[in-house]
C-alpha positions in Angstrom: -49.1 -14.2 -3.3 -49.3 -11.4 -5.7 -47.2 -13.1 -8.3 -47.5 -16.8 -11.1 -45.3 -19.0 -12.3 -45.6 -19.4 -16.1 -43.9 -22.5 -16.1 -43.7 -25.4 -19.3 -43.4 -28.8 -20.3 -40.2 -28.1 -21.4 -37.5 -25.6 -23.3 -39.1 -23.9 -26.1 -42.8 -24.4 -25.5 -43.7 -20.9 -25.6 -43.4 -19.4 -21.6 -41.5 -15.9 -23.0 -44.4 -16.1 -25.3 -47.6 -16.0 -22.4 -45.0 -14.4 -20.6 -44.6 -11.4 -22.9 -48.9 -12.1 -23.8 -49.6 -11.6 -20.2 -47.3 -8.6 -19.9 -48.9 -6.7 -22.9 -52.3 -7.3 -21.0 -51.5 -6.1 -18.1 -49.8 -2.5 -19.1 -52.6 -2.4 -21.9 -55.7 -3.1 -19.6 -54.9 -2.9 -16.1 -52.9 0.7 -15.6 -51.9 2.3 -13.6 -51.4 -0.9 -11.4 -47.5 -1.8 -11.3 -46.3 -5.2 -13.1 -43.1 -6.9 -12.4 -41.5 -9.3 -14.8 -38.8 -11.6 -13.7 -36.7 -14.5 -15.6 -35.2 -15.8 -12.5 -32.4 -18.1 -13.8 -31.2 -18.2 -17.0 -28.7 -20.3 -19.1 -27.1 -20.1 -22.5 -25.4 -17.3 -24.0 -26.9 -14.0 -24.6 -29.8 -12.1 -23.3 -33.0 -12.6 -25.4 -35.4 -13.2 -23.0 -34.3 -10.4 -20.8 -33.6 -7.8 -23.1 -36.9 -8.0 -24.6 -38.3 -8.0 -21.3 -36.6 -4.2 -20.7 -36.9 -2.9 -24.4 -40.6 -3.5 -24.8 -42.3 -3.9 -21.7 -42.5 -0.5 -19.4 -41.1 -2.2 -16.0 -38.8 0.5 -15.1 -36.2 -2.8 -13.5 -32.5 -3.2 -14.3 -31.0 -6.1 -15.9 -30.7 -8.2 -12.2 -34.1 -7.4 -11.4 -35.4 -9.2 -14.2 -32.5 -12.1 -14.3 -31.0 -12.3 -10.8 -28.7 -15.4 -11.9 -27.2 -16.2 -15.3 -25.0 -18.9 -16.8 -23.7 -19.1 -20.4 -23.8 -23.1 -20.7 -27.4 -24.6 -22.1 -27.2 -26.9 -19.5 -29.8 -27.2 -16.4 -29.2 -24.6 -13.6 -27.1 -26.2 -10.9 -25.0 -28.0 -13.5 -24.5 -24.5 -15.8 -23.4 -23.1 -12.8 -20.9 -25.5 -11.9 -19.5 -25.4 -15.0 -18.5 -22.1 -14.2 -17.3 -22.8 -10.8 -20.1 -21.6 -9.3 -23.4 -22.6 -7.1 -26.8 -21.8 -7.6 -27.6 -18.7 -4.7 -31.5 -18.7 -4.0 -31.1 -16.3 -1.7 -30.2 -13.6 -4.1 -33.0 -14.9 -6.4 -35.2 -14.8 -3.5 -34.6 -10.9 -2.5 -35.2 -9.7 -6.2 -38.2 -11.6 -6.0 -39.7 -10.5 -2.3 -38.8 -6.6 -3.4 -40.9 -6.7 -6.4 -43.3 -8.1 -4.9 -43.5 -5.6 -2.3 -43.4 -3.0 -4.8 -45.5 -3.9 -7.5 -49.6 -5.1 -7.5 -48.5 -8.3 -9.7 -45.4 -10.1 -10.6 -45.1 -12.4 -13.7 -42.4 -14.9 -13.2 -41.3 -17.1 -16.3 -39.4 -20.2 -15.3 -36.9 -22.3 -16.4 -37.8 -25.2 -18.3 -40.2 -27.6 -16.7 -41.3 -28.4 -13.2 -39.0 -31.3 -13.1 -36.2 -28.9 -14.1 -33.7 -28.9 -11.6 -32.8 -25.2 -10.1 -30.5 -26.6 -7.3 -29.3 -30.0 -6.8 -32.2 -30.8 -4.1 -34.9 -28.3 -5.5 -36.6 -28.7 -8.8 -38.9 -25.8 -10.6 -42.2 -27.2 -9.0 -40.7 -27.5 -5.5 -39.5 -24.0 -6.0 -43.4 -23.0 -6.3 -44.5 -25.1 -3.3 -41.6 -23.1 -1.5 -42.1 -20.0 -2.2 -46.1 -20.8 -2.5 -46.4 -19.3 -6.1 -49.1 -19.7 -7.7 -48.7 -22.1 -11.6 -49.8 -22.1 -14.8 -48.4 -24.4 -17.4 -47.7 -24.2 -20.7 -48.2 -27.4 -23.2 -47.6 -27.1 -26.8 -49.8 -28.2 -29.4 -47.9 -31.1 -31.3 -47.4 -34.8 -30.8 -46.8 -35.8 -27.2 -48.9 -33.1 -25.4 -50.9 -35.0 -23.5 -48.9 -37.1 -22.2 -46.4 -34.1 -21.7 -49.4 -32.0 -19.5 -50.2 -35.3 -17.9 -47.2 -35.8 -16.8 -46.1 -32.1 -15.3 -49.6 -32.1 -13.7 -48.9 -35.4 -11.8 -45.2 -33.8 -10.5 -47.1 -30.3 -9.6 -49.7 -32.4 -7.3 -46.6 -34.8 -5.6 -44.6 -31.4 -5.2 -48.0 -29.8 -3.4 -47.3 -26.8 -5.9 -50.3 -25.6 -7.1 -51.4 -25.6 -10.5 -54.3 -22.8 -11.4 -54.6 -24.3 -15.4 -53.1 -24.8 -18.4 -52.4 -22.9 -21.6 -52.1 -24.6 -25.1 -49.7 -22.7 -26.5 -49.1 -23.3 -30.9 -45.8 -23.3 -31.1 -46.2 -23.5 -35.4 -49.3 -22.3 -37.4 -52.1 -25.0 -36.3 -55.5 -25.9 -37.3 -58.1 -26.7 -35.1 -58.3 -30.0 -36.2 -54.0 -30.1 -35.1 -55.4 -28.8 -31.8 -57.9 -31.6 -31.1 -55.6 -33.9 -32.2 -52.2 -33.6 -30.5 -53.6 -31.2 -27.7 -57.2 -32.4 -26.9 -58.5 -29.7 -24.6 -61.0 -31.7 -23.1 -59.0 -34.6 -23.0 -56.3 -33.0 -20.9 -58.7 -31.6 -18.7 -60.1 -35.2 -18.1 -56.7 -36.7 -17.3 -55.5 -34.1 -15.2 -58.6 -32.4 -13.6 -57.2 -29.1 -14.7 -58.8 -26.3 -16.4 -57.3 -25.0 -19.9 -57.3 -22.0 -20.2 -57.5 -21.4 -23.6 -55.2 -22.0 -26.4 -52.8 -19.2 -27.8 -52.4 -19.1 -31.5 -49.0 -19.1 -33.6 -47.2 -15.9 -33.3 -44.1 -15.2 -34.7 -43.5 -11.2 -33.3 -42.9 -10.9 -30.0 -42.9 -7.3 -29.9 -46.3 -6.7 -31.3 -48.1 -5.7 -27.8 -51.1 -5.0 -28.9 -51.4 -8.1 -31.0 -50.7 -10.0 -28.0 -52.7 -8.5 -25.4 -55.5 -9.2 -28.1 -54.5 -13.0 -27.8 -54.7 -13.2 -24.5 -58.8 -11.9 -24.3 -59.3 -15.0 -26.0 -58.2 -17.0 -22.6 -59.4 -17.2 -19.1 -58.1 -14.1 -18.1 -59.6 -13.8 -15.0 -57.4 -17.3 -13.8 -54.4 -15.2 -14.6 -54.5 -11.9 -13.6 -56.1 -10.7 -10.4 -58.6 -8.0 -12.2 -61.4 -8.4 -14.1 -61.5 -8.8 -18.0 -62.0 -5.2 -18.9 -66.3 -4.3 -20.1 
């Protein structure tokens, strides 16, 4: 499958941020192959995610290409939607998703919350992956809980059969390396969960800086990501 999952351990982690990271990468490094960048679902009012997806990122998709489905309530998919008297339609997600993949080389997919998270009432994120056979990487940020957080996700990616390539430390507030080793123990995770990391993004605050963010991601395992070569 020409396409990842950039998937979390939970709201707010940091997915728009590899998401955007990865993005920047691609369109800075790896033209002229096509990317396609997808939200899938979203809920809450407004448009952040998406509309920063279309005003900075050169994808040439309109506004259902990149979110199929959206629901104003900040409430988990299938409960957002019935909220507005609606269900959740795969299907339609499921078309958007098959067409860009037929049309473009690579296909950047940011989820919806974390593996666990619902997206119907019998399908969760990681079941979605295993579906669909989409390829994960997952995002943990560095503060208290992490491990247990990554631990955790891992051991629902491997009961769902999804699979997992690595993880990403993501720093979702200016942190030291000694904040990393502590809350976010690289090798630590990698022990408990038999999972790569893939490196560890560092704070950033502007999310429109490409070229600052494409110089991020040099610093992971870029070659786990993306299917080309880190640039000589």
């Amino acid at each position: 499958m020409n396409a990842l999952l950039i998937a979390g351990t939970d709201t707010r982690v940091g997915k728009t941020v590899l998401t955007m990271a990865l993005a920047a990468y691609w369109q800075t490094y790896c033209l002229p192959r096509s990317l396609g960048v997808m939200k899938p679902i979203d809920v809450g009012v407004g448009d952040a995610d998406r509309d920063r997806y279309a005003q900075h990122l050169d994808l040439h998709q309109s506004p259902d290409e990149i979110t199929p489905l959206r629901f104003e309530a900040s409430l988990v998919p299938p409960i957002a939607a019935a909220r507005e008297g609606q269900k959740i339609k795969l299907e339609k997600v499921w078309r958007v998703f098959d067409a860009l993949c037929q049309s473009r080389d690579f296909v950047l997919i940011e989820g919806v919350g974390g593996l666990g998270t619902p997206v119907t009432a019998e399908t969760t994120l990681a079941d979605l992956a295993w579906d669909w056979r989409i390829p994960i990487v997952l995002v943990v940020p560095v503060q208290p809980g992490a491990i247990a957080q990554a631990v955790a996700q891992v051991a629902l990616a491997q009961q769902s059969k999804a699979y997992l390539k690595g993880i990403v430390l993501n720093c979702v507030q200016p942190c030291t390396e000694d904040n990393i080793l502590e809350w976010a123990s690289p090798s630590l995770i990698q022990s408990l969960t038999q999972k790569p990391v893939l490196g560890c993004m560092p704070y950033i605050a502007d999310l429109t800086d490409l070229s600052k963010l494409a110089q991020l991601v040099s610093s992971l395992d870029v070659e786990r990501l993306l299917p080309l070569p880190v640039p000589g």
